[in-house]
N, C-alpha and C positions, 0 to 999 in steps of 0.2 A: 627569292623563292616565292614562287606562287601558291594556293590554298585554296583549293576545290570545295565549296558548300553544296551538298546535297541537299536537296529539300524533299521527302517523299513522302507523298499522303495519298490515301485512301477516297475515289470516286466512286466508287462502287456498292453496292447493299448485297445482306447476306453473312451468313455466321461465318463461313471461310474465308471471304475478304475481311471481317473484323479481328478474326485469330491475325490473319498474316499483316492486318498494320500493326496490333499490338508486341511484333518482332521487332520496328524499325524505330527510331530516333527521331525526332524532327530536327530540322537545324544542324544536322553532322555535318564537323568540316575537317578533310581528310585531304591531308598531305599528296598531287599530284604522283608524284613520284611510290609514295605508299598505297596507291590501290590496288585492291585484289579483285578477282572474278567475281568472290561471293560476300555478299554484306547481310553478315545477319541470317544465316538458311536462305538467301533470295539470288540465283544466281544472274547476274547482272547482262546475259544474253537475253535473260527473257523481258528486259524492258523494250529489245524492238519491235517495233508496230505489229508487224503480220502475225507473231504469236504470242501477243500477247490478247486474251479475249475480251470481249467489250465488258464484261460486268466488273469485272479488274484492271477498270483503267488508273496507270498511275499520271502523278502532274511532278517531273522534274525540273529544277532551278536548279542553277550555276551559279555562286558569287568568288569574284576575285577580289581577295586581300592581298596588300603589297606586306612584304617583309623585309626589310633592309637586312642586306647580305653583311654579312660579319658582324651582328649586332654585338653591343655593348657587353663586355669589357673589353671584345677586343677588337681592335683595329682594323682598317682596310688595308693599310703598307705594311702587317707585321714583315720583320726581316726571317725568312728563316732559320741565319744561323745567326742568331741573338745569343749572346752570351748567360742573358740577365730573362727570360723569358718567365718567370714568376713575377715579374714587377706588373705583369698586367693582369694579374690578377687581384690588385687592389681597385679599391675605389677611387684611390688618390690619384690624379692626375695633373698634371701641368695647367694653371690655369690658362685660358685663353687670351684673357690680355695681362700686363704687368699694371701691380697694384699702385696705388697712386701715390706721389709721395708726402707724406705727414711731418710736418714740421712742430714740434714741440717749442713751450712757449721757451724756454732757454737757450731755444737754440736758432732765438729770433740775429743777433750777433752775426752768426756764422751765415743765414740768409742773404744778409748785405754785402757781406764779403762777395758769397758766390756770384751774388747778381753782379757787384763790380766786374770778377774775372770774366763773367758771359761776355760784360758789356766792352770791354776791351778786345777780348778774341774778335768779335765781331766785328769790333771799326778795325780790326788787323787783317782779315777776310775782305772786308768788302773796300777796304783802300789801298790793301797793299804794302803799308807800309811795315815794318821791324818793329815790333812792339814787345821783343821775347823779356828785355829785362823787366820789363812791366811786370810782364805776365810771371816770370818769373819769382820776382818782389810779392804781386799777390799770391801767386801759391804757398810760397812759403810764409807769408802773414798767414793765410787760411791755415794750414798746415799747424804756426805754434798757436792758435785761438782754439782748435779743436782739440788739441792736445791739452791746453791749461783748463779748458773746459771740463773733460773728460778725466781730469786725471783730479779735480775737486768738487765734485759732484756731490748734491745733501741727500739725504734717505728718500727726500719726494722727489728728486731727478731722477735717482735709480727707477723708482716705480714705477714712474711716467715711463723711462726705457722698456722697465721688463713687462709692460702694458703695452705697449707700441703696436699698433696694429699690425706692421709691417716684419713686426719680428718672426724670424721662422718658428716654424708648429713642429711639434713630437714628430710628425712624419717626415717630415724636411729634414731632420737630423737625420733618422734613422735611413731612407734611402740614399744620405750624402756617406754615411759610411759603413753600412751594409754592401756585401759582394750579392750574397742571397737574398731575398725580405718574401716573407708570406704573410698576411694578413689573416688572422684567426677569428673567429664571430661569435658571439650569442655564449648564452650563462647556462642554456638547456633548461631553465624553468622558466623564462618568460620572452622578452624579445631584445635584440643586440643592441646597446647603447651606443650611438655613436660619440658620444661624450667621450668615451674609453676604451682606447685603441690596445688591442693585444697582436701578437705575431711570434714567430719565431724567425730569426736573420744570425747572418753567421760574419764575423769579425775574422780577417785574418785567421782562417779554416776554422776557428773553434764556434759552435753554435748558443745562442744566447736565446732567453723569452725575455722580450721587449713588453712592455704593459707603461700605457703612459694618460694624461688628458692629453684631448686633442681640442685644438681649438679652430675656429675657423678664419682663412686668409680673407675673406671679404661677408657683408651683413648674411647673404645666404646662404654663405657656410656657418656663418655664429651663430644659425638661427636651426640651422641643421641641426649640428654638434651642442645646440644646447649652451653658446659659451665657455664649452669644457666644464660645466659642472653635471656631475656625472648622477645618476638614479643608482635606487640600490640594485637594479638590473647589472650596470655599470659596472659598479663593485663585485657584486659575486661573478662575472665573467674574468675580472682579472681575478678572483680567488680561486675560481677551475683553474687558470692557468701556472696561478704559481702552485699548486696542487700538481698538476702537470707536469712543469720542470722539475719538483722535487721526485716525482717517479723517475724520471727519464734521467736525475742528474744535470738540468739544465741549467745554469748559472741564469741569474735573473735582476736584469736592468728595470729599474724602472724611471719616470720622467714624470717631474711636477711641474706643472702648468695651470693653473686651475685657482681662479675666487673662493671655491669651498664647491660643497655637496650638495645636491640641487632641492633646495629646502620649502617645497611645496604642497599640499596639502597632502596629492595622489603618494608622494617620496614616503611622507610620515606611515601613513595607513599600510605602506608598502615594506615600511622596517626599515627605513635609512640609518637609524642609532644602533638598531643591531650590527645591520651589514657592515659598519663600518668598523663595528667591536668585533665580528668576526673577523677581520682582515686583522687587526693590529693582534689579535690571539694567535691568529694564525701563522703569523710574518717572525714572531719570535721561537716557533718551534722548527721552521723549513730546517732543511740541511744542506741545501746549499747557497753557496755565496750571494750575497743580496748588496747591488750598488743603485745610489739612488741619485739621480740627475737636477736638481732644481735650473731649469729652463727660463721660467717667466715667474708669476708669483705664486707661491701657495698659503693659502689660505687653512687652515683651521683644521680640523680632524678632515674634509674632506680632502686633505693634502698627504695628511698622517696614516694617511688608510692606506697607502699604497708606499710609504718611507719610512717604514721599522727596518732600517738598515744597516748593514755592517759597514758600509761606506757612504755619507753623506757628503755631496760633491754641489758646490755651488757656483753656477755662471757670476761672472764677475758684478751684471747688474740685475742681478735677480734677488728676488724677497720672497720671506716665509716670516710669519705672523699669525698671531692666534684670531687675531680681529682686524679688520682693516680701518687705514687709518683715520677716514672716513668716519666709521661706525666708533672709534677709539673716541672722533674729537667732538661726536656730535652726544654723545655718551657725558666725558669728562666736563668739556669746556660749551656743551649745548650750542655748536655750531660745526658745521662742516667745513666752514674757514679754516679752523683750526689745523686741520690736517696735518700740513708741514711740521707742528710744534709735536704732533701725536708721532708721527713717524720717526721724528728725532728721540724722543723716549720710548716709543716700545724698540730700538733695536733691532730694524726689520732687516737689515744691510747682508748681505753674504762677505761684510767685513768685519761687521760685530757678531756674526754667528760662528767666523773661526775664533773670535778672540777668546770668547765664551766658550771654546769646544765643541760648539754643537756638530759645526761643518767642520769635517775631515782634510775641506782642501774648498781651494778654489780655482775655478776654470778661465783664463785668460778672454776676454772679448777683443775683438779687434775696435780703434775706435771711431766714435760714430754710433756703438749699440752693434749686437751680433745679425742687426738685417742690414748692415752698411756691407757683410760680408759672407752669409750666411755659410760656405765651404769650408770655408777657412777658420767658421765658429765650432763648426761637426768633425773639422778634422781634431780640434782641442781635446774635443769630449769624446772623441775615439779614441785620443791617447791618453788621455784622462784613466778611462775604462779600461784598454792594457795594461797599466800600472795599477792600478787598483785589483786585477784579476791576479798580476804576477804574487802578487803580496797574498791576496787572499786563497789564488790555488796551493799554497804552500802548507794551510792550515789543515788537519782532518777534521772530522765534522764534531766530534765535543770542540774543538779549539773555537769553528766557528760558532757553534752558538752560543759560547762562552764569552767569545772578543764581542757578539752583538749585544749579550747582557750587559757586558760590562760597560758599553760606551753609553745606553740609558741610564744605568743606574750610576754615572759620572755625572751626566747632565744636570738629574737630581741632586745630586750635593753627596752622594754615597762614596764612600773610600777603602776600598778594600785593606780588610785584615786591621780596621780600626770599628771596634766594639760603640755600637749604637745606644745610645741611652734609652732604655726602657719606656722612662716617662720625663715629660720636658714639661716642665711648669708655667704655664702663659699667664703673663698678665691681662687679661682681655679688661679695655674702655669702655666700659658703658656707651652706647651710643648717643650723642648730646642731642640730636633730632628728638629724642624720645624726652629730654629734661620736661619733667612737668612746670607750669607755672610753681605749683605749691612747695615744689624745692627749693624753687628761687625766694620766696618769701620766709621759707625758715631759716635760708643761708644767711638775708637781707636782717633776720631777728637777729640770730646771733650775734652775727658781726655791728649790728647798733648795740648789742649789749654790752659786750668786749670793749667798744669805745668810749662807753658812759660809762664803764665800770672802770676804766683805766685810772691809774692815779694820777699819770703828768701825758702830755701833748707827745710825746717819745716813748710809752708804752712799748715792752719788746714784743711781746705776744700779739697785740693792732701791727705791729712793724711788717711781722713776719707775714700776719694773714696778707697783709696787702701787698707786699711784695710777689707770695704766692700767686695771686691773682691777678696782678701786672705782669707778671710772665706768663701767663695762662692768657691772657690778652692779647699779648704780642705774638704767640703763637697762633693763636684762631685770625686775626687781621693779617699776617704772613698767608697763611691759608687761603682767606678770604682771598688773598691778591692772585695767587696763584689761578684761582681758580674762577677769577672774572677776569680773568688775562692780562692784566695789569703788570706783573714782574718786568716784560720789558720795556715799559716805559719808567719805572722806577729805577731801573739797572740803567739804563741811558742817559737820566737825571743828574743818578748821581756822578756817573762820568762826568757830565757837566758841571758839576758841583764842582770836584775835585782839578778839572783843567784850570778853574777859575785864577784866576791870577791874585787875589786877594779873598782868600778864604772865609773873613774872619767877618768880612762886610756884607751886608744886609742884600739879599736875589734883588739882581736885577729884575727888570720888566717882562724879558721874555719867561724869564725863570720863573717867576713869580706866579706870570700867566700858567705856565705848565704844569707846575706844584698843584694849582685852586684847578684848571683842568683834570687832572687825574683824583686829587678828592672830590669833586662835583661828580665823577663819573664813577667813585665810591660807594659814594653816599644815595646816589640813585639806586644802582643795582642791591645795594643793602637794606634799603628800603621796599624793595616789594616783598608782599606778603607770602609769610610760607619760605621764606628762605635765609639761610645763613641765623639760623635762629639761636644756637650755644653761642655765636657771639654776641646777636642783641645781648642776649641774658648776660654776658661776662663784662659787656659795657652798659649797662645798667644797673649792673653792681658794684662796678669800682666808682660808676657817678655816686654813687649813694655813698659810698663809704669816704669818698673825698670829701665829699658834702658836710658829714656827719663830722667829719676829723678837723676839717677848717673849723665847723661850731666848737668843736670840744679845745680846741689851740684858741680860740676866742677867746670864750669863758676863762680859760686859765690865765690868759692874757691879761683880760678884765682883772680878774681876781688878785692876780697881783698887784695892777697898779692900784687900785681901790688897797688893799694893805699896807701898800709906803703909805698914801695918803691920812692915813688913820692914825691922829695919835696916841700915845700909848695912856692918855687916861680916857678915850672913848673904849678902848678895847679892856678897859678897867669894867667900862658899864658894862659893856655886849659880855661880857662873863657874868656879871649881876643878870642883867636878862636870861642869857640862860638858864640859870642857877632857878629864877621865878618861873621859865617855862619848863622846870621838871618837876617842880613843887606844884604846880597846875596840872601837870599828867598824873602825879602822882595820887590825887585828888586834897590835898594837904592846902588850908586856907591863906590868904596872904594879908600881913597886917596893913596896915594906910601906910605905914610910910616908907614900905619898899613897894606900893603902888605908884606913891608920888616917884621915888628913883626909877622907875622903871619907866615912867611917861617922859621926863626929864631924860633918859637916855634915848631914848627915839627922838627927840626933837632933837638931839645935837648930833646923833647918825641923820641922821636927814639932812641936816646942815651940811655935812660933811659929803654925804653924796652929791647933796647939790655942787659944791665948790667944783667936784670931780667931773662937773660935766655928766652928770649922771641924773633921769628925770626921776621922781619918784610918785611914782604911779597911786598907789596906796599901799597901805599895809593889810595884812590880814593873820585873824589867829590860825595858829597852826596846831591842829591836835595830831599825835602820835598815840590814839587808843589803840587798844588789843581789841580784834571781837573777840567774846567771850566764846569759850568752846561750843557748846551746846549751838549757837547759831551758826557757825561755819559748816554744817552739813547742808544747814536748810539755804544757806545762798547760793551753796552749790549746785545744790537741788533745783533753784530758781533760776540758775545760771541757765544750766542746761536743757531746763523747760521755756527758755528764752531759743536757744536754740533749736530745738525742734520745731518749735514755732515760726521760726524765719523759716527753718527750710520748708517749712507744709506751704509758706507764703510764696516762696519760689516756684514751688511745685506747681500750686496752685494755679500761678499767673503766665505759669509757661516760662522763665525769664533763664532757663540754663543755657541757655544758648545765647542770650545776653551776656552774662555771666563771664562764660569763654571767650566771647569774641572779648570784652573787655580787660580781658587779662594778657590775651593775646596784645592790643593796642599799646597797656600798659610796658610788656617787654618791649616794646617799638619803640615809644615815647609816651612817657608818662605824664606828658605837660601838652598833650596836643588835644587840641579842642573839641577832635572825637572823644578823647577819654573822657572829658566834661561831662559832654552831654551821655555819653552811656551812662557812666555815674549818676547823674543825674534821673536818667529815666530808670534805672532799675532799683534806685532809693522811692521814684515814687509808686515805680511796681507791686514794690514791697511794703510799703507805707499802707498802700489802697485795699492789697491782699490781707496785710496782718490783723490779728483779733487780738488786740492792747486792753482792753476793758478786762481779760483775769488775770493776765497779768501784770498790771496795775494795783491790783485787788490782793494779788500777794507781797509784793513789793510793800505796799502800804501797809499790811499784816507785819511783815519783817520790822517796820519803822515805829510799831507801837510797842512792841516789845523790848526794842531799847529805848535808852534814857536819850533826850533832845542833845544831849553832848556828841552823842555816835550816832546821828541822822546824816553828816556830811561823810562822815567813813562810810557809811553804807551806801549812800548814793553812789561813791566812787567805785567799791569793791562788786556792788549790782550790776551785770551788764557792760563793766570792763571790758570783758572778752570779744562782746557783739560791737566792741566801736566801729569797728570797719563795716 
């Protein structure tokens, strides 16, 4: 159809000729067929020449626009007596060429096979010869490969299927088993997503509102549709509708297909966390029957939004997950490698969602994946949906909203007509990322004290602590392994361990190699900073406490063989000795000649130490003073003005952040030659910062006031605290 452009302007001067252009349009373009006499008050006889008068002359143009006859939606060949004449009222149309075929990496196997069968028909073509039982032989190889393939398939082969480009979309279903289909648009507050397909179609005479994602069959439809993640525009168009059916009565399918809800800046600012809370509010109040389809994968609330159903129905190789397994593994195991491991634990399968209850049922795929067959996938999910309608037309409308409460509040862990405990008592863990150093060194006190305090090398109470914390060990290194990904080399290991033909004998080479392999690749990953920290601190305390407990099994060791060796008139003396060094505390004087017994007993315990292989270093006296009351306030006193003092010296020199990273180091390894030099520099930090001249000045105060006997107590008891 052609399109007539008028162009009419004004030649002429004069207030009359200015009124009658201000009547007409420039640029009008009017339909050949729709013109009238008069355009505008101008009756269109009087543009011909002879009367029309010179001061009002007009300048007409003509432009011809082409229009292609039967534009879009509809066709040039429609059939007049079409049965189905609503189908072209969609968008959807047949694509122009067939889409290409994708070969997934599992199903590299069944490639080779086919190329063989090619390659054989071929030389059977083109030479003539009987080649059927070949050919036959390879079909039915092909035949049981696809089948054992398909019938043991892991959670990331599903995916990969219900990800398949080639798999049919929400509308492929729906025009494969719809008699009727209308295509419904737009949310009436903003613009129609095509992410999210709504319609009404009628199944074996009874009519249904369809609401599904739609995804696209090739890049310019995925880029159309958005990937099928939908806006919150998206969302509230299917909530008009299911609002819709519930007026009308309409029984309402819906179809999950979709990564999640299209989580973009413009989505946020737009309410995508409402819209979708209004959907899942919404979907347990409707009143009628609600079947939901899992097609391909759903993902997350933006899957949930449109599947608060009374029948949750899943394709054979289709998945639904709160997170994908991608975002699971780069999350847990800090790589996207991981995947396969992430999808085997979260349970994404439409075979561990009935085992669980979630799904209602599961829908048979043909195999190959439902694009090897896509009719024959739609005719399942059509009978699917009759069964599922016959069960749920039966119910009135308390029944159904009753049967959809309850199959949620199943999922949850709820049990009807069994009484809910009020209040449950958690044990909550402390988080060990948060362990401060300073906990580890009062755990690291105690437990030296416990040990030195023990009376024999088998102490029950040292037994227990360390026991406790050898299993506390073994727990966090389990963990660890878990979670550097280590379990299956460890699990493989020991398989190999255990095939060993001779158990009891020392790993072989390869063994050996793959043991010092996988702790080499322990020992790295647990070494970087900032990570796996409650364990450093749990193996840096049972080092310590082994350490301490071999000293203390020594000394007792010692101690006893030094007693055999002892005979029993030296230990005559060492009681004499004693006996003079209480009479020496006591301050009680000692005559000469239990000075001479007393010197005489040192020289023949010295002898006796020597025999035992034992050096002796020297002796020294030992005092056991009291401080006297009166001064135990003021050391205290001096203690803590010792302390204030370092820390102003800290402050002073900037060194806390020294401090930290050194303590940090310490949990790492306490014997590494960073720790050295930290120590070293923030001793001289602190050295350089502190003002020792008053407190020296008191110190020295403290030392005149007692007697030269309690000069070495007080140096001891002085500044204990600050050794570190």
């Amino acid at each position: 159809m052609a399109t007539l452009s008028l162009t009419v302007g004004n030649c002429g001067r004069g207030r009359n000729s200015e009124d009658l252009t201000s009547e007409f349009v420039p640029n009008l373009s009017l339909g050949s067929v729709f013109l009238t006499k008069r355009l505008y008050g101008l009756n269109l006889k009087d543009l011909d020449g002879p009367k029309l008068r010179a001061r009002k002359k007009f300048r007409v143009g003509a432009e011809i626009k082409k229009w292609k006859k039967h534009d879009y939606p509809w066709p040039g060949d429609i059939d007049p007596n079409t049965k189905t004449p609503l189908k072209y009222l969609s968008f959807f149309k047949p694509l122009d060429e067939k889409p290409k075929p994708v070969t997934l990496a599992f199903e590299k196997p069944l490639v080779d096979l086919e190329k063989q069968l090619i390659e054989v028909r071929r030389m059977a073509e083109d030479t003539g010869l009987d080649f059927t039982d070949q050919i036959n032989a390879l079909e039915a190889k092909y035949q049981q490969a696809l089948k054992d393939l398909y019938t043991h398939l892991t959670p990331i082969q599903r995916l990969q299927i219900a990800r398949h480009p080639n798999r049919p979309t929400v509308l492929d279903h729906i025009l494969n088993m719809t008699e009727k289909w209308v295509e419904l648009h737009g949310d009436r507050a903003g613009y129609d997503d095509p992410a999210m397909i709504t319609g009404i179609g009628s199944i074996e005479g009874r009519s249904y509102i369809f609401i599904g994602h739609q995804k696209g069959r090739n890049t310019k439809e995925n880029i159309m549709r958005n990937f099928a993640m939908p806006t919150p525009h998206g969302y509230r168009k299917a909530l008009r509708m299911m609002k819709y059916a519930d007026h009308h009565g309409f029984p309402i399918v819906t179809f999950v297909d979709t990564p999640g809800a299209f989580a973009d800046l413009r989505s946020e600012e737009l309410g995508q966390g409402e819209a979708i809370a209004h959907n899942l509010r919404t979907m347990f109040g409707l009143k009628v029957p609600i079947i939901t389809i899992v097609t391909g994968e759903g993902g997350s609330g933006g899957a949930l939004a449109i599947g608060c159903a009374n029948k949750l129905l899943m394709l054979e190789n289709s998945a639904f997950y709160v997170a994908s397994p991608e975002a699971c593994a780069a999350i847990l195991w800090k790589s996207s490698q991981a995947a396969p491991k992430a999808a085997e634990k979260l349970r994404i399968t439409a075979q561990e969602h009935y085992r669980l209850k979630i799904a209602d049922g599961i829908i048979p795929e043909p195999l190959g994946g439902a694009h090897a067959d896509p009719f024959w996938a739609s005719q399942q999910i059509k009978h699917a949906i009759v069964e599922a309608m016959a069960e749920l037309g039966r119910m009135n409308t308390e029944q159904l909203l009753h049967h959809r409460m309850l199959k949620f509040r199943s999922i949850g862990g709820f049990q009807e007509g069994i009484q809910v405990e009020p209040e449950r008592k958690r044990k909550m863990k402390p988080s060990e990322a948060n362990t401060r150093p300073a906990d580890l060194e009062s755990e690291l006190a105690n437990l030296r004290k416990k040990i030195l305090e023990a009376k024999g090398p088998s102490d029950p109470v040292t037994t227990q602590v360390l026991e406790k914390l050898q299993e506390d060990l073994d727990t966090e290194i389990t963990k660890a392994f878990i979670a550097m990904g280590l379990q299956d080399k460890i699990e493989s290991l020991k398989l190999e361990l255990q095939s060993s033909p001779i158990p009891d004998q020392p790993l072989n080479k390869s063994l050996q190699e793959k043991a010092n392999k996988i702790m080499q690749e322990f020992k790295q990953k647990l070494s970087q900073p900032g990570a796996y920290l409650g364990l450093k601190q749990k193996l840096h305390t049972v080092e310590m406490a082994s350490r301490l407990i071999k000293l203390k099994n020594k000394s007792e060791k010692l101690k006893t063989e030094v007693n055999q060796k002892i005979p029993t008139t030296v230990k005559a003396k060492l009681e004499l000795l004693n006996a003079a060094s209480k009479k020496l505390s006591s301050g009680e004087p000692l005559d000469t000649n239990l000075m001479e017994e007393v010197e005489k007993a040192k020289k023949e315990l010295e002898y006796v130490l020597k025999s035992a292989n034992l050096e002796v270093v020297g002796t020294r006296k030992r005092t056991n003073v009291a401080v006297p009351p009166e001064l135990v306030k003021d050391i205290a006193k001096v203690n803590e003005e010792i302390n204030e003092e370092i820390q102003r010296a800290v402050t002073r020199s900037g060194l806390s952040e020294k401090i930290e990273e050194l303590k940090l180091e310490i949990v790492k390894d306490s014997s590494s030659e960073k720790v050295k030099e930290l120590e070293t520099e923030v001793r001289e930090g602190i050295a350089s910062a502190l003002s020792v001249t008053p407190l020296k000045e008191k110190v020295e105060g403290l030392r005149e006031k007692l007697a030269p006997a309690y000069k070495d107590d007080i140096e001891s008891k002085v500044g204990a605290e600050n050794g570190r």
